[in-house]
C-alpha positions in Angstrom: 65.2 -30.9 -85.4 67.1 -33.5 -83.7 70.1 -31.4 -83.4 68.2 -28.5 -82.1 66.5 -31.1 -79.1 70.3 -32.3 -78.0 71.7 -28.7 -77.8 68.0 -27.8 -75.7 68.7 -30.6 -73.4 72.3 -30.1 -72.5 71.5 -26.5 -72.1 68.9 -27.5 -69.3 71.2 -29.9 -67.9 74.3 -27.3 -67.8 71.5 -25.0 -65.8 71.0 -27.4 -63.5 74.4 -28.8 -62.8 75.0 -25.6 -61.3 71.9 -24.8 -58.7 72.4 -25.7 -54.8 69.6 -28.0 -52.9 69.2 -25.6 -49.9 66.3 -23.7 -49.1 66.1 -20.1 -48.3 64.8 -19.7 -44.7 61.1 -19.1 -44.3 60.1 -16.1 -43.1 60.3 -15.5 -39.2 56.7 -15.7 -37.7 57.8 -16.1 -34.0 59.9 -14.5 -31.5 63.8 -15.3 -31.5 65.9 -15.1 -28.3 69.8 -15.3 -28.5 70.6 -15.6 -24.8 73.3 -14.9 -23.0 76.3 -14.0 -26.5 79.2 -12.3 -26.2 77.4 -9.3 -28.4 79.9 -7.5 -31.1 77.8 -4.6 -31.9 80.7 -2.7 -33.7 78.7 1.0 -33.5 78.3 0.3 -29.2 81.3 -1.9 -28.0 81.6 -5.0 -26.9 78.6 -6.4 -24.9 79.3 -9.9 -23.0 76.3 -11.8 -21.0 73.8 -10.1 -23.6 70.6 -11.5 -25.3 69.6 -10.3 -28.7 65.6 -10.4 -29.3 64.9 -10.4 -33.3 61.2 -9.7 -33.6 60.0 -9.8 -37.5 63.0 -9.7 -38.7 64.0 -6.5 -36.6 66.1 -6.3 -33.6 63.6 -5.9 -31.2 66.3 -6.0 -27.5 69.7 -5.7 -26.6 70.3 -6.1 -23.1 70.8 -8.3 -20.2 68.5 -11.1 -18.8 65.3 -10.5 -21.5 61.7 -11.7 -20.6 60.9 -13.5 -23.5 57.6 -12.8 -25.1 54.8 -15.3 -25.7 55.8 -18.2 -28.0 59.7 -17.1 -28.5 62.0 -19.8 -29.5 65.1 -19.3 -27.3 68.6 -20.4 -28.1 71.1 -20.5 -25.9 74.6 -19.2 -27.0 76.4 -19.0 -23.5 80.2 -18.8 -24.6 79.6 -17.9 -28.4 80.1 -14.2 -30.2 77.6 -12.5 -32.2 78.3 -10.5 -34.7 76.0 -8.6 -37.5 75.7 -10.6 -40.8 79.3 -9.8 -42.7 79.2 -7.7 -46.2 81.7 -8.9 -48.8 82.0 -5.7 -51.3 83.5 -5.7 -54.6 82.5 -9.5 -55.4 81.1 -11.8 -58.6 79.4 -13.9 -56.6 76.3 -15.0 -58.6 77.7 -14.1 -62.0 80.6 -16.3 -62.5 79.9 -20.3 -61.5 83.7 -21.7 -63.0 85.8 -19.4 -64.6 87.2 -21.7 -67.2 83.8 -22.6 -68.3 82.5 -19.8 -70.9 78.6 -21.1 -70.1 78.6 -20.5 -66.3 80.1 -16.6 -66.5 78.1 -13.6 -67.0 80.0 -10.9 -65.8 79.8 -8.7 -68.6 78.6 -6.7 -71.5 79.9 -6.4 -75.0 81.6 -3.1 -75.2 83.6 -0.5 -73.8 80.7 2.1 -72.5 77.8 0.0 -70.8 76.7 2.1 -67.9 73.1 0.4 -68.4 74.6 -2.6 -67.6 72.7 -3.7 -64.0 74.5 -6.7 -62.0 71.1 -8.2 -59.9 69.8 -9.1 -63.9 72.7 -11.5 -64.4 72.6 -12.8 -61.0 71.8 -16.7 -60.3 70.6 -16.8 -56.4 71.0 -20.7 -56.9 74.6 -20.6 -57.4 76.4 -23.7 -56.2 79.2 -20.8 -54.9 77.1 -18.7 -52.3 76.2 -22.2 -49.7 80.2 -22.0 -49.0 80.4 -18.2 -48.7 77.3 -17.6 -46.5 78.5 -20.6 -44.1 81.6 -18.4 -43.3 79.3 -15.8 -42.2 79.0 -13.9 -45.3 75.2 -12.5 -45.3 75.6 -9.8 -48.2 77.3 -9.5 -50.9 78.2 -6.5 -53.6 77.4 -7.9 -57.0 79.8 -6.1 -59.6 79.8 -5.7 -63.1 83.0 -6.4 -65.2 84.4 -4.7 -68.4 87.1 -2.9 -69.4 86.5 0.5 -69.0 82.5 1.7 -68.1 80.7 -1.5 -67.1 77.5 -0.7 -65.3 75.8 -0.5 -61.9 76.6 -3.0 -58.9 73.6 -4.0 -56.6 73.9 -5.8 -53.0 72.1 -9.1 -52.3 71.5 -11.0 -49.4 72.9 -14.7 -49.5 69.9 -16.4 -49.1 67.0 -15.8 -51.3 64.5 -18.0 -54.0 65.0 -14.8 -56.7 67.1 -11.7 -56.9 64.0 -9.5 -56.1 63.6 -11.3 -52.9 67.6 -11.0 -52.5 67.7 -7.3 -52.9 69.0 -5.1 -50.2 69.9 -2.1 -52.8 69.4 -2.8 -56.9 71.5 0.0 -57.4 74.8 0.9 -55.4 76.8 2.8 -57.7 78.6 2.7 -61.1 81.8 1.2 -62.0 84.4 2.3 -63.9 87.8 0.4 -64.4 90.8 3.0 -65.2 93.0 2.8 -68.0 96.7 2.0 -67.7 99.0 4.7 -66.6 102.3 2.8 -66.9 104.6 1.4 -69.3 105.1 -1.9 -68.6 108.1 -4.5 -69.4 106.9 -7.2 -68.6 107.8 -10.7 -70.5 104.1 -10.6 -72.1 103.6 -7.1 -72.9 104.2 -7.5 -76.5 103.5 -3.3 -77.6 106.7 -0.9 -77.7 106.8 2.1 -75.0 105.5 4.1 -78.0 103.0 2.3 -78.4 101.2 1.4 -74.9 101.7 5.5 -74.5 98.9 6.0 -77.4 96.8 3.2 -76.4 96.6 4.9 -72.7 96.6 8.6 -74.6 94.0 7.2 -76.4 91.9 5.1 -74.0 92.2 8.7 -71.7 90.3 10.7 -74.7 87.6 8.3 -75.1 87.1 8.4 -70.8 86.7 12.1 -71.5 84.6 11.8 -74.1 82.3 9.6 -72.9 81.8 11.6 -69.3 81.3 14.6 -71.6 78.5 13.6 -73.6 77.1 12.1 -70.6 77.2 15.3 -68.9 75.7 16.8 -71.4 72.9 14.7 -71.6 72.3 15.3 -67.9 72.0 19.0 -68.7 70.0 18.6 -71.5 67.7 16.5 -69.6 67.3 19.2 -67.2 66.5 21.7 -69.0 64.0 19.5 -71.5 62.8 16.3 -69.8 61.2 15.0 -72.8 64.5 14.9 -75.2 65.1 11.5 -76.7 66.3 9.2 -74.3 69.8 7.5 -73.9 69.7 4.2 -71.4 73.5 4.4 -71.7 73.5 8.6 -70.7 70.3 8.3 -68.6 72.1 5.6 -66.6 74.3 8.2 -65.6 72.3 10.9 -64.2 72.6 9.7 -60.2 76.3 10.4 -60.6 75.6 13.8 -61.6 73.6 14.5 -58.6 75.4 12.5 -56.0 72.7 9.8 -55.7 75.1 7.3 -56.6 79.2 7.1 -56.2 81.4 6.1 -58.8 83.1 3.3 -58.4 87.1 3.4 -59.6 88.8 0.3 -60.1 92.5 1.3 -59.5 95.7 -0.3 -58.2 99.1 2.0 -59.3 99.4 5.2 -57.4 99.7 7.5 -60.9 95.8 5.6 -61.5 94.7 6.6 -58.1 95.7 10.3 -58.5 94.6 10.5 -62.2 90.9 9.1 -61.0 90.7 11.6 -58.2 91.6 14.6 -60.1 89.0 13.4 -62.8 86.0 13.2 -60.1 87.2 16.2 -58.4 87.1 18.2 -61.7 83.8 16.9 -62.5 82.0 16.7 -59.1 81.8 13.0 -58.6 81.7 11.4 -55.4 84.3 8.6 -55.7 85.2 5.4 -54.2 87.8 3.5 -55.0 88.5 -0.6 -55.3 91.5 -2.6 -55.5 93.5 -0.2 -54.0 97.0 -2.0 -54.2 98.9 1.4 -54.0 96.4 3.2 -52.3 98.7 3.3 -49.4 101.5 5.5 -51.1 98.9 8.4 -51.6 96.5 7.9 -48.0 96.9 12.0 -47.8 95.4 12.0 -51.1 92.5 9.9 -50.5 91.7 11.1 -46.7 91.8 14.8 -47.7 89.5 14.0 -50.0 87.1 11.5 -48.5 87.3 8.9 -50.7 87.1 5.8 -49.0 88.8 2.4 -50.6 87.3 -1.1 -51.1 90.7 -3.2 -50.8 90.6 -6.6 -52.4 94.4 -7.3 -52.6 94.6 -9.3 -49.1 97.0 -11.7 -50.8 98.2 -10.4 -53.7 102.2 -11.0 -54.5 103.8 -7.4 -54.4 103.5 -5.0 -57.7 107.1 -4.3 -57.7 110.1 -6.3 -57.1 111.5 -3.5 -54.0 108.2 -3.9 -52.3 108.2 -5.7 -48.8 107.2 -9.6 -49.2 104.2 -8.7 -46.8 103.2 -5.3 -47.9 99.9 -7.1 -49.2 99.0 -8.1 -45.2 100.3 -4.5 -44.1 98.2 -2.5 -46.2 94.4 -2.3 -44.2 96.7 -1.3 -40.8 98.2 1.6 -43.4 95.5 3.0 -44.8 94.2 2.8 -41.1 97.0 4.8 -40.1 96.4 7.4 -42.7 93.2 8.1 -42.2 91.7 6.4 -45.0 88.5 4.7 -44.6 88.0 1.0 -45.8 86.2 -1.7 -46.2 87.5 -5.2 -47.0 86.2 -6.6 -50.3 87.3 -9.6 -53.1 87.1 -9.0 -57.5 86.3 -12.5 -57.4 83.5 -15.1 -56.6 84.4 -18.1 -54.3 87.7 -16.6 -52.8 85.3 -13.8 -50.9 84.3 -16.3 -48.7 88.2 -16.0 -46.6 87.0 -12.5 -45.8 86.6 -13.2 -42.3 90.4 -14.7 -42.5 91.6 -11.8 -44.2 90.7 -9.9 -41.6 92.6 -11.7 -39.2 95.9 -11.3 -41.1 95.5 -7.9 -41.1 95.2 -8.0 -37.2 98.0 -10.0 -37.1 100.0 -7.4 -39.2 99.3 -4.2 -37.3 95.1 -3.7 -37.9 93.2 -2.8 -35.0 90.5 -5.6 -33.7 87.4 -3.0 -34.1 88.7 -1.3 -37.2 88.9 -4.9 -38.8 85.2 -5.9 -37.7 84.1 -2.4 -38.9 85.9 -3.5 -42.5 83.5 -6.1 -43.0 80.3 -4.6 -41.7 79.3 -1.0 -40.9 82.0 0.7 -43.3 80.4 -1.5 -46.5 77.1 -0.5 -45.1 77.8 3.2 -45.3 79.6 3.3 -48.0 76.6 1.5 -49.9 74.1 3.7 -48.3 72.7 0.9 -46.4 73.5 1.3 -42.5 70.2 2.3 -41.7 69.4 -1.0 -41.5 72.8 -3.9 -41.5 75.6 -3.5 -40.4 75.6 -3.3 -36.6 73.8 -5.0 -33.7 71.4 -2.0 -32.8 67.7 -1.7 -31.8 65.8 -1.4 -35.2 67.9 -2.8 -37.3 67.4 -6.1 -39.7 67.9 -8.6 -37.3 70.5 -10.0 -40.0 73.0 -11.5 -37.1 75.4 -14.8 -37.0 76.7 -16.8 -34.4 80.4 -18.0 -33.7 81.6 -20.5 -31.2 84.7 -18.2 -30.9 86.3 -15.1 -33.1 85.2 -14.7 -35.9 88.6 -14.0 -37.8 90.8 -16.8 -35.7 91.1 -20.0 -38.2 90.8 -21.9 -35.1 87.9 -21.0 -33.2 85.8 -19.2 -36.0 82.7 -21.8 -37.1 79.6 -20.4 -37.7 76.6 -21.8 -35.8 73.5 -20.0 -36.7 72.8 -17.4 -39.6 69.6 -15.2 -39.7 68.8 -12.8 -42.7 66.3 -10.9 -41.1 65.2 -13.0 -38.7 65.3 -15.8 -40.9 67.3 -19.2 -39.9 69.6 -19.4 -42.9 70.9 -23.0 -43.8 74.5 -23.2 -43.3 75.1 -26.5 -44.9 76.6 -26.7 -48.2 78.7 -29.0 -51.4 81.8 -29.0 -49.2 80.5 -30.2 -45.8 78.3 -32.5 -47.9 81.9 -34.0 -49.4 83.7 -33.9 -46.0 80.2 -36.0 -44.6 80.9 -38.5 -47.7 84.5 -39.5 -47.7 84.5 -39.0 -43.5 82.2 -42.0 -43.1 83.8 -43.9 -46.0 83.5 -47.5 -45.3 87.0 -49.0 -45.7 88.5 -53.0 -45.7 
């Protein structure tokens, strides 16, 4: 009994060890005037001078010299830019607290085939991670299953919630699937002959196959007899059938890309691919067939030893150039919060300015199905906006003032300002 009592305890003092101490903003009740931003609306240019009026969490004006209502709280943000509340796709923000530690990760499923799988269950809105990330001017974030081959739904969250319900911006973006090897490798640790990593792909190929098939199946069984026995792993599926949901294919080597698309192109499946590291060697591939990229390799070390030292940096200005669109995402938790910085680099290595904001706002939004309502500064629109003292994507003049998720005043403060604070005003002899 004893025992039982310890193990209880540490388990409650493990879940606590890892919550943050800041409040989501209450909801706004009053008028908010931005006045007088350097506006970056990405869908309608650049708009300098300009207030932004969020009324109930909408964006209620865009436009020079606003009368503000009755009872509006005005801000003035002479000299700052404005930009719509950045989306980090591809991310395991919420699921995964410290890698190392086996308690704090819960990114996945037991199993091969767990389309059922849905991300915004596993999700911890008090994660000690998402302070550090929204304070960078991260507002949403793609929550994504992991696994090694079929591993479930993603969902996008707002940054700044009391429970995932309250968080949700879509449960359900699309499903993810991570493709099977299509190379031999040599590396030191690959410990299987050529012989053999050929079956294991041969064989992890068949069972792809399989599974899509019976899934397929199900979906036409279903409608034709909606009452058959029900699947949760098949009936998970069916948006994918109809084109309600994409699939999401995680994917880095060119022979991957092009096995993936010829799989969903057979099969009618509206795909969009993550990762990406190749994606630039086949960009006729991918615009021809409208399959836009979520590329998460900002800073990856080359995949081959001929490949340029900054091929990594070059790649967004590339698929730009080919006519691929992207978005800029992160397969990881903390790291997402350099977005903004990525962005930069790829400005700095060939990316246009626009196409670079657009990477980290209205492309995720469309490609999620969201942009009806984040993404851009428009008339209508969540009033989900943050404020910079200068660009957004410059190291040196990017700090995030204010942060409002639908008109609500988001607290920017988190564990690392709280640390800087500390040893800053250390008292010394």
């Amino acid at each position: 009994m004893t025992r039982h009592v310890v193990i209880l305890l540490l388990l409650i003092l493990c879940g606590t060890a890892f919550g943050h101490d800041y409040a989501p903003g209450a909801k706004q009740t009053q008028p908010i005037l931005l006045k007088g931003g350097t506006l970056f609306t990405i869908s309608d240019g650049v708009k300098t001078g300009y207030d932004l009026l969020m009324v109930d969490g909408r964006i209620a004006e865009i436009a020079e010299n606003i009368k503000p209502p009755e009872n509006t709280k005005v801000i003035d943000i002479a000299g700052k830019h404005v930009y719509p509340g950045l989306i980090a796709a591809g991310t395991r923000i919420g699921l995964e607290e410290i890698s190392a530690v086996r308690a704090t990760v819960d990114t996945r499923e037991v199993g091969r085939a767990t389309p059922e799988v849905r991300s915004h269950i596993a999700y911890n809105p008090d994660s000690e991670i998402i302070p550090t990330i929204r304070s960078n001017g991260i507002a949403y974030a793609q929550i994504v299953p992991q696994g090694s081959m079929l591993r479930g739904r993603s969902c996008l969250l707002n940054l700044d919630a009391w429970t995932k319900e309250d968080a949700a911006e879509k449960l359900e973006v699309g499903l993810h699937l991570a493709w099977p090897a299509a190379a031999v490798r040599t590396t030191w640790y690959e410990t299987r002959t050529p012989e053999e990593q050929k079956k294991a792909m041969a064989e992890s190929r068949r069972q792809l196959n399989s599974l899509f098939d019976e899934a397929r199946a199900y979906a036409i069984a279903k409608a034709a007899d909606p009452d058959i026995d029900v699947d949760l792993r098949w009936e998970a599926m069916l948006p994918i059938w109809t084109g309600d949901l994409p699939l999401f294919v995680h994917a880095g080597d060119y022979r991957q890309i092009r096995q993936a698309v010829e799989f969903c192109s057979e099969r009618g499946l509206k795909m969009i691919l993550v990762g990406g590291e190749e994606a630039w060697k086949v960009t006729d591939l991918l615009s021809r067939n409208d399959i836009p990229v979520v590329y998460c390799n900002s800073h990856d070390l080359p995949m081959r030893s001929d490949d340029d030292y900054d091929l990594a940096y070059k790649i967004p200005r590339l698929l730009s150039e080919g006519g691929v669109r992207f978005c800029l995402g992160s397969q990881s938790s903390w790291p997402a919060r350099n977005m903004p910085f990525d962005a930069g680099q790829a400005v700095a290595f060939g990316l246009d300015r626009d196409v670079a904001l657009r990477a980290m706002t209205l492309t995720p939004a469309e490609m999620m199905g969201v942009d009806r309502n984040i993404g851009s500064l428009e008339v209508g629109k969540k009033a989900s906006v943050i404020v910079s003292d200068g660009d957004i994507m410059d190291h040196l003049t990017h700090n995030v003032t204010h942060m409002f998720i639908e008109g609500r005043s988001v607290d920017l403060d988190n564990k690392h300002k709280e640390l800087y604070r500390k040893y800053r005003d250390r008292k010394t002899d």
